[in-house]
FIDREN-944567 format. One record per residue (C-alpha): x, y, z; residue in one letter; residue number from 1. Coordinates in steps of 0.001 Angstrom, whole numbers, plus 500000, padded with zeros to 6 digits. Example, Ala and Ser with C-alpha at 12.3 -4.5 7.8 and 13.67 -1.06 7.14 Angstrom:
residues 2
+--------+--------+--------+------+------+
|      X |      Y |      Z | resn | resi |
+--------+--------+--------+------+------+
| 512300 | 495500 | 507800 |    a |    1 |
| 513670 | 498940 | 507140 |    s |    2 |
+--------+--------+--------+------+------+
END
This chain:
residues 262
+--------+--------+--------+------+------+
|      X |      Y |      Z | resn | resi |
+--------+--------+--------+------+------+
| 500000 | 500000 | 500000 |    x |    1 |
| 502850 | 501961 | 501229 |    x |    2 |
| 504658 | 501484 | 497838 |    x |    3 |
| 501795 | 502238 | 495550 |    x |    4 |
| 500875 | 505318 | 497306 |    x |    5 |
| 504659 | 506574 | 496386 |    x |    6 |
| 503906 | 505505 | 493018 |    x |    7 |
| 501009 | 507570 | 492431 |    x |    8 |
| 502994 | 510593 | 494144 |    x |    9 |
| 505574 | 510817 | 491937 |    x |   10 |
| 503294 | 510099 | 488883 |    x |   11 |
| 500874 | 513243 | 490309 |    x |   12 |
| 504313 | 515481 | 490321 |    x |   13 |
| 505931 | 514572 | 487149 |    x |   14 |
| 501909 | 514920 | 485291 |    x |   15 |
| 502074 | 517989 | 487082 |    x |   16 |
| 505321 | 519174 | 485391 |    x |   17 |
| 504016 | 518139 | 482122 |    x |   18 |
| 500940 | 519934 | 482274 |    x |   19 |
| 502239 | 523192 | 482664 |    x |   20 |
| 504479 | 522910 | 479633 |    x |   21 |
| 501563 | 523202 | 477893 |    x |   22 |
| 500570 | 526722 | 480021 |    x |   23 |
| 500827 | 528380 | 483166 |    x |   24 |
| 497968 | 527770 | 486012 |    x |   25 |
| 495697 | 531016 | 485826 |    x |   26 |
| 496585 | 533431 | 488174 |    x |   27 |
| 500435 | 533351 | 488144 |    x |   28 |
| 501453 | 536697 | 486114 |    x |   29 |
| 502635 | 538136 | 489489 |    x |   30 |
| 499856 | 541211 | 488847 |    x |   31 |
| 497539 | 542772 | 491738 |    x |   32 |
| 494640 | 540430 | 490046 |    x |   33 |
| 497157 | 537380 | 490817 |    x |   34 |
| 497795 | 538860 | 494503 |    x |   35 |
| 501098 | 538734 | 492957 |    x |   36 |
| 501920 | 535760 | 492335 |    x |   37 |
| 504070 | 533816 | 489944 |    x |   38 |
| 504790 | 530167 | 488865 |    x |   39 |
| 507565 | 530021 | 491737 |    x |   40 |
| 508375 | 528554 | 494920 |    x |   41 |
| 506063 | 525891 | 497132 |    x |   42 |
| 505324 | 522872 | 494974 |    x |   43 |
| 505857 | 524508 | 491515 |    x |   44 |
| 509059 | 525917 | 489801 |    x |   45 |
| 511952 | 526450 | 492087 |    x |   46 |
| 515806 | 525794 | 493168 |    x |   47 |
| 517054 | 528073 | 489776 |    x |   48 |
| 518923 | 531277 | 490182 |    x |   49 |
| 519192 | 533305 | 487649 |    x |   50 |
| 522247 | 534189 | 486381 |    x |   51 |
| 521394 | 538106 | 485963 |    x |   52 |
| 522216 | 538507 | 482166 |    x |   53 |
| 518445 | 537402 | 481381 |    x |   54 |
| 516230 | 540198 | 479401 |    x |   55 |
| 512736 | 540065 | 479056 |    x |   56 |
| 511226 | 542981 | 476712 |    x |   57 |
| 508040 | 543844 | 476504 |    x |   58 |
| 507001 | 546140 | 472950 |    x |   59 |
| 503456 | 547685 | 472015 |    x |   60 |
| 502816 | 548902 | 468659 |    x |   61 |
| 500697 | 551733 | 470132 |    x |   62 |
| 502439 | 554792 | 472599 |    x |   63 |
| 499304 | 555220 | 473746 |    x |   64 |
| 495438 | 553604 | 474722 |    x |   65 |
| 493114 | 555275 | 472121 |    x |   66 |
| 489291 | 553571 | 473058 |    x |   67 |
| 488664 | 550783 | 470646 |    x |   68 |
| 491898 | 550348 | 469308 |    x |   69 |
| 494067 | 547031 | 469622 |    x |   70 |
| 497407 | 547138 | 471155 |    x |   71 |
| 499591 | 544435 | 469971 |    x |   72 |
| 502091 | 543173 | 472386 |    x |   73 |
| 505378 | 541667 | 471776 |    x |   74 |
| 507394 | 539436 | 474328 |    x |   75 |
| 510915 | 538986 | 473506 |    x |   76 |
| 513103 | 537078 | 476147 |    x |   77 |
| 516974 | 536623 | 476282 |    x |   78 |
| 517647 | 534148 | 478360 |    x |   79 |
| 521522 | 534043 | 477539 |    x |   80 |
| 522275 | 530600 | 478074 |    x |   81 |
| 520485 | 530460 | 481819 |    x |   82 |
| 517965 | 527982 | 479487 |    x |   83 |
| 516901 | 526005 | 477176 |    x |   84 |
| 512901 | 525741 | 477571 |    x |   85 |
| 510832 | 528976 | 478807 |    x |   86 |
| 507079 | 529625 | 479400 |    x |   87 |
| 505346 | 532636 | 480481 |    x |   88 |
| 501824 | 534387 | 481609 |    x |   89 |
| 500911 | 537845 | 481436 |    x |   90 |
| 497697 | 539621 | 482251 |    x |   91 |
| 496820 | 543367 | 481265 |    x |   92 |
| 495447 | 545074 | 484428 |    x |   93 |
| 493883 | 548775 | 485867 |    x |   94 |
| 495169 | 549916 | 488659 |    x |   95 |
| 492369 | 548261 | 490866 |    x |   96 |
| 493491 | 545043 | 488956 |    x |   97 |
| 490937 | 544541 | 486640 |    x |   98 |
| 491037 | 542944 | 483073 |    x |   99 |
| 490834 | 544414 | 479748 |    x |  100 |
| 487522 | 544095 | 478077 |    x |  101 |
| 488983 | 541587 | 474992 |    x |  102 |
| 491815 | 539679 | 474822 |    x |  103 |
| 492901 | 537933 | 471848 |    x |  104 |
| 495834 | 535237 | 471292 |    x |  105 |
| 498201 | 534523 | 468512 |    x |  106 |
| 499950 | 531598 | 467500 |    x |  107 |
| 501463 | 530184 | 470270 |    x |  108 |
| 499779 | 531462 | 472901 |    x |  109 |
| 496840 | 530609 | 474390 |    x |  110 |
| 494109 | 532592 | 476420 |    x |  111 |
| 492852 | 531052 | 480125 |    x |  112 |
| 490954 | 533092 | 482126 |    x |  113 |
| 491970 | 537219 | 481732 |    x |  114 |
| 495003 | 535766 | 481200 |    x |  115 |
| 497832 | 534446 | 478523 |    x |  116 |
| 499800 | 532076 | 478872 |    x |  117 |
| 502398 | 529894 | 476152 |    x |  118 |
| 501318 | 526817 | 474609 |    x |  119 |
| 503413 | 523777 | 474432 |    x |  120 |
| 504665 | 523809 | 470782 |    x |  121 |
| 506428 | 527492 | 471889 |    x |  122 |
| 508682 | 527156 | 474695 |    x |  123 |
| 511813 | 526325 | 472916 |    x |  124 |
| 515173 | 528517 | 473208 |    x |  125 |
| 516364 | 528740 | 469805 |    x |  126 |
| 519425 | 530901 | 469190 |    x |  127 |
| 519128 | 531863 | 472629 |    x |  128 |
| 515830 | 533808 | 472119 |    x |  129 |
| 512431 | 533450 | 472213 |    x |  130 |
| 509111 | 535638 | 471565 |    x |  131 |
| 505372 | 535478 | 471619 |    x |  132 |
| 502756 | 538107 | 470515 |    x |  133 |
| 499193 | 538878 | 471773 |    x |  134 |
| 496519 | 541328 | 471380 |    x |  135 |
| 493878 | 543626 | 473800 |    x |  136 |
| 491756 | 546215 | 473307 |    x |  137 |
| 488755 | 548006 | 475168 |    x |  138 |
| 485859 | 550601 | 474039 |    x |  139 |
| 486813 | 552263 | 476829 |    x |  140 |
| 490519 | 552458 | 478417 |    x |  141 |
| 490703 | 553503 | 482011 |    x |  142 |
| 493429 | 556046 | 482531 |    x |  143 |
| 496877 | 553415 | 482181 |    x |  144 |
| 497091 | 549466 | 482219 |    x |  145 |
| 499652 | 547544 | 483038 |    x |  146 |
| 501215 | 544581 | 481152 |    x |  147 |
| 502121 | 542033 | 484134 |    x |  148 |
| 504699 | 539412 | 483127 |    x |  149 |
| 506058 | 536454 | 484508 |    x |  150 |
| 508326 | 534305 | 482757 |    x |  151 |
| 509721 | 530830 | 484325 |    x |  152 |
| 513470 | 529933 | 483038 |    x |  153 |
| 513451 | 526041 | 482933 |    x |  154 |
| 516195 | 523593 | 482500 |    x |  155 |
| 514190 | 521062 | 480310 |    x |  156 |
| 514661 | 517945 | 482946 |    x |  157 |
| 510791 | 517198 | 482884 |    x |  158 |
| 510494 | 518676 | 486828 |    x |  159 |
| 509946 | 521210 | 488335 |    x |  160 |
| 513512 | 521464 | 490104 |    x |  161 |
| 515913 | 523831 | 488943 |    x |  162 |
| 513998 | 526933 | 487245 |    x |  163 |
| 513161 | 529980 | 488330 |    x |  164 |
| 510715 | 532876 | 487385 |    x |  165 |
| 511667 | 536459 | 486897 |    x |  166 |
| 508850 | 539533 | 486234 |    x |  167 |
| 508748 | 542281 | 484309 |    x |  168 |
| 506148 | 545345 | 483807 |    x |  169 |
| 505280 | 548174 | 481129 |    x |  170 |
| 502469 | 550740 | 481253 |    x |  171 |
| 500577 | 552463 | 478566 |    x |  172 |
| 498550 | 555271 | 479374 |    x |  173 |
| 495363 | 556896 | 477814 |    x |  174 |
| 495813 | 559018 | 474581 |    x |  175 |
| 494657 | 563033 | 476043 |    x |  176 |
| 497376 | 564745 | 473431 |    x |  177 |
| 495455 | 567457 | 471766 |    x |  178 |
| 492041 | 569373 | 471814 |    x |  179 |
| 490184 | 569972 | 468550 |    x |  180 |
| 487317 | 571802 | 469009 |    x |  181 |
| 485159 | 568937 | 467680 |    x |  182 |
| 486244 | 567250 | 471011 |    x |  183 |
| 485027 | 569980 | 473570 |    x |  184 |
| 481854 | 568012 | 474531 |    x |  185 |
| 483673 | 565946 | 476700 |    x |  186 |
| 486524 | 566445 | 479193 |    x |  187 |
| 489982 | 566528 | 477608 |    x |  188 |
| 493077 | 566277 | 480346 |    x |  189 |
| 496130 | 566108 | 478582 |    x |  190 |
| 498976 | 565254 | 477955 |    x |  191 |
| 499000 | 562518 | 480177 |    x |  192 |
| 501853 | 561511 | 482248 |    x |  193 |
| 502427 | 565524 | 481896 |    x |  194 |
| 506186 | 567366 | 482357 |    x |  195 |
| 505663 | 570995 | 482306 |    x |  196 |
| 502054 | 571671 | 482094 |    x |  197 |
| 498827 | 569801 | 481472 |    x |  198 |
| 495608 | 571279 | 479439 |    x |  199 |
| 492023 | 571190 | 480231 |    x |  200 |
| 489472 | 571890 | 477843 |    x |  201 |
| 485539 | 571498 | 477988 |    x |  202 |
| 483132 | 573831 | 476401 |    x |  203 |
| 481278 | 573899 | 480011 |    x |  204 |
| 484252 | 574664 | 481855 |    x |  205 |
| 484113 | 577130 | 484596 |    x |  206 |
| 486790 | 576181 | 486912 |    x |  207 |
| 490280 | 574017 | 487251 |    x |  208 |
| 491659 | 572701 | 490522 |    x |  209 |
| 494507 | 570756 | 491345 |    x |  210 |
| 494999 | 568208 | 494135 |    x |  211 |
| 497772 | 566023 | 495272 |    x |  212 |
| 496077 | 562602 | 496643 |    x |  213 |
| 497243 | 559881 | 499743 |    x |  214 |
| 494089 | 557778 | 499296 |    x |  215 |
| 492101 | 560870 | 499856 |    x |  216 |
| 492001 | 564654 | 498543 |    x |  217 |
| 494041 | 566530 | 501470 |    x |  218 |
| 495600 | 569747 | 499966 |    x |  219 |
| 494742 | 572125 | 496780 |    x |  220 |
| 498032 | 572561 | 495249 |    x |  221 |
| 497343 | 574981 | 492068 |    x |  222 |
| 494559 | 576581 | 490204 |    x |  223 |
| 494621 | 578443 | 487058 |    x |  224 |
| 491965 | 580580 | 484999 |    x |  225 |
| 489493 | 579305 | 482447 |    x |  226 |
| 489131 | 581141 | 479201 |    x |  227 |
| 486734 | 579857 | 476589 |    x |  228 |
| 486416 | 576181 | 477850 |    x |  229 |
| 490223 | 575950 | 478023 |    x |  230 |
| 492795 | 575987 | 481393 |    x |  231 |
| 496575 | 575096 | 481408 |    x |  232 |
| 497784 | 574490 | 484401 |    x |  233 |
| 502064 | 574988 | 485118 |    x |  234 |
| 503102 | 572105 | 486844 |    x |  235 |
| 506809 | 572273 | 486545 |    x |  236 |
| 507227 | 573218 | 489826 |    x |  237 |
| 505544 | 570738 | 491490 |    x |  238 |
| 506789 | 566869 | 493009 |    x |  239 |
| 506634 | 564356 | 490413 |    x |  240 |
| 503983 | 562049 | 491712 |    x |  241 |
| 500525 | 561391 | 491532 |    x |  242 |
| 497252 | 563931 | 491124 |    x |  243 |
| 493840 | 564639 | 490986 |    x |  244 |
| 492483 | 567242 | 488663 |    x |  245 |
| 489290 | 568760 | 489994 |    x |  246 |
| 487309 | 570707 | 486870 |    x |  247 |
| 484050 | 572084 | 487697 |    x |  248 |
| 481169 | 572851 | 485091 |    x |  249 |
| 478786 | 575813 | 484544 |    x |  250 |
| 476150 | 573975 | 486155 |    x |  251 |
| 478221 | 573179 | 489225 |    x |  252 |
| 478999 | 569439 | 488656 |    x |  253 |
| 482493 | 568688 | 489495 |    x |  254 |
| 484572 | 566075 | 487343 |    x |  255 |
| 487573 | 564076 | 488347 |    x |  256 |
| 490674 | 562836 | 486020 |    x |  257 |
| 494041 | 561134 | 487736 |    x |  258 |
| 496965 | 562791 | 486076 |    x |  259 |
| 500467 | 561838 | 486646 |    x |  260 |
| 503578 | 564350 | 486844 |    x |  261 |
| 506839 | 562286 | 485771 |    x |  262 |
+--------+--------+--------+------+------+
END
């Protein structure tokens, strides 16, 4: 009894191994969705360290989120020579950790959940490089996602013994550029991350406030006068950081946009 209860031990790890060559579990792209976590550690890949040469590069086709437009992402990784089979999963998050509306897969790579993960015909190292593409889009972008991506660096031995998973981030944020006057029926903030100064426009625009923010409102920081539906407000003074732009209508209503200063 003893002996076939071994048996069926080792055959539930090494089935386990195999399975995820063919994808990562959902929930493992180390994002706030996956309460960060990864493919790594307890009784899934571990005992690798990495050898701190790896690259793992994440490239959009788009600068920016325009609403219904696909992004295409690329996922290049250079493992140099820390391995010779690699999987990944990546999810594209909010900041509250929530999904994308549609998320499409390529060849390759496969879609479980709000996630993507690789499929088993694509983990391969072949001149010390490999890549995978995928696709989102929304009608409506919040403000900046995030691409969330772990990658696990195998050794090919069939177990789970010897890899190790390293992570790796990029952010796109919401197209706010430029105001046309076609555009003035809805709030324009822009550009967004801003340097210098950032641009309000809305044809019922009465008043511009800015606020820094610690999980609440807590001090008005600049305000600057409106002049036919249009504000710009000089932030090059102020901490890069994190802030809330207050603009209030004719009619009183007061509208909220998160801007960044970088």
């Amino acid at each position: 009894m003893k002996k076939a209860l071994l048996l069926f031990a080792i055959f539930g790890m090494v089935h386990y191994s195999y399975t995820n060559s063919s994808g990562s579990p959902s929930g493992s792209s180390g994002s706030p969705a996956s309460n960060g976590q990864t493919c790594s550690g307890g009784y899934c890949h571990s005992g690798g360290s990495p050898n701190g040469s790896e690259q793992i590069i994440i490239n959009t086709d788009q600068a920016n989120l325009v609403d219904n437009q696909a992004v295409n992402v690329a996922l290049g990784v250079l493992p140099n020579g820390g391995s010779t089979k690699i999987g990944f999963m990546a999810s594209i998050e909010d900041a509250s950790g929530n999904s994308v509306s549609t998320l499409t897969a390529t060849s390759g790579v496969k879609k479980t959940g709000n996630y993507f993960t690789h499929q088993s015909s694509s983990t391969a190292v072949s001149n010390d490089s490999i890549g995978w593409n995928f696709t989102f889009e929304d009608s409506s972008y919040p403000d900046s996602v995030t691409i969330y991506v772990a990658v696990n660096f195998t050794n090919g031995n069939g177990n789970y013994q010897g890899d190790y998973v390293l992570t790796e981030t990029k952010t796109l944020y919401k197209s706010q550029a430029s105001v046309e006057e076609g555009e003035l029926k809805r709030l324009i903030v822009g550009p967004n991350p801003a340097k210098d100064f950032i641009r309000i426009a809305h044809e019922e625009l009465a008043k511009v406030e800015l606020f820094n923010t610690i999980g609440r409102f807590i001090a008005l920081e600049q305000s600057a006068e409106v002049v036919d539906g249009h504000s710009v407000l000089d932030v090059s003074a102020l901490a890069r950081g994190n802030y809330i732009v207050h603009a209030t209508y004719l009619d009183g209503t007061t509208h909220y946009k998160h801007v960044i200063l970088q």
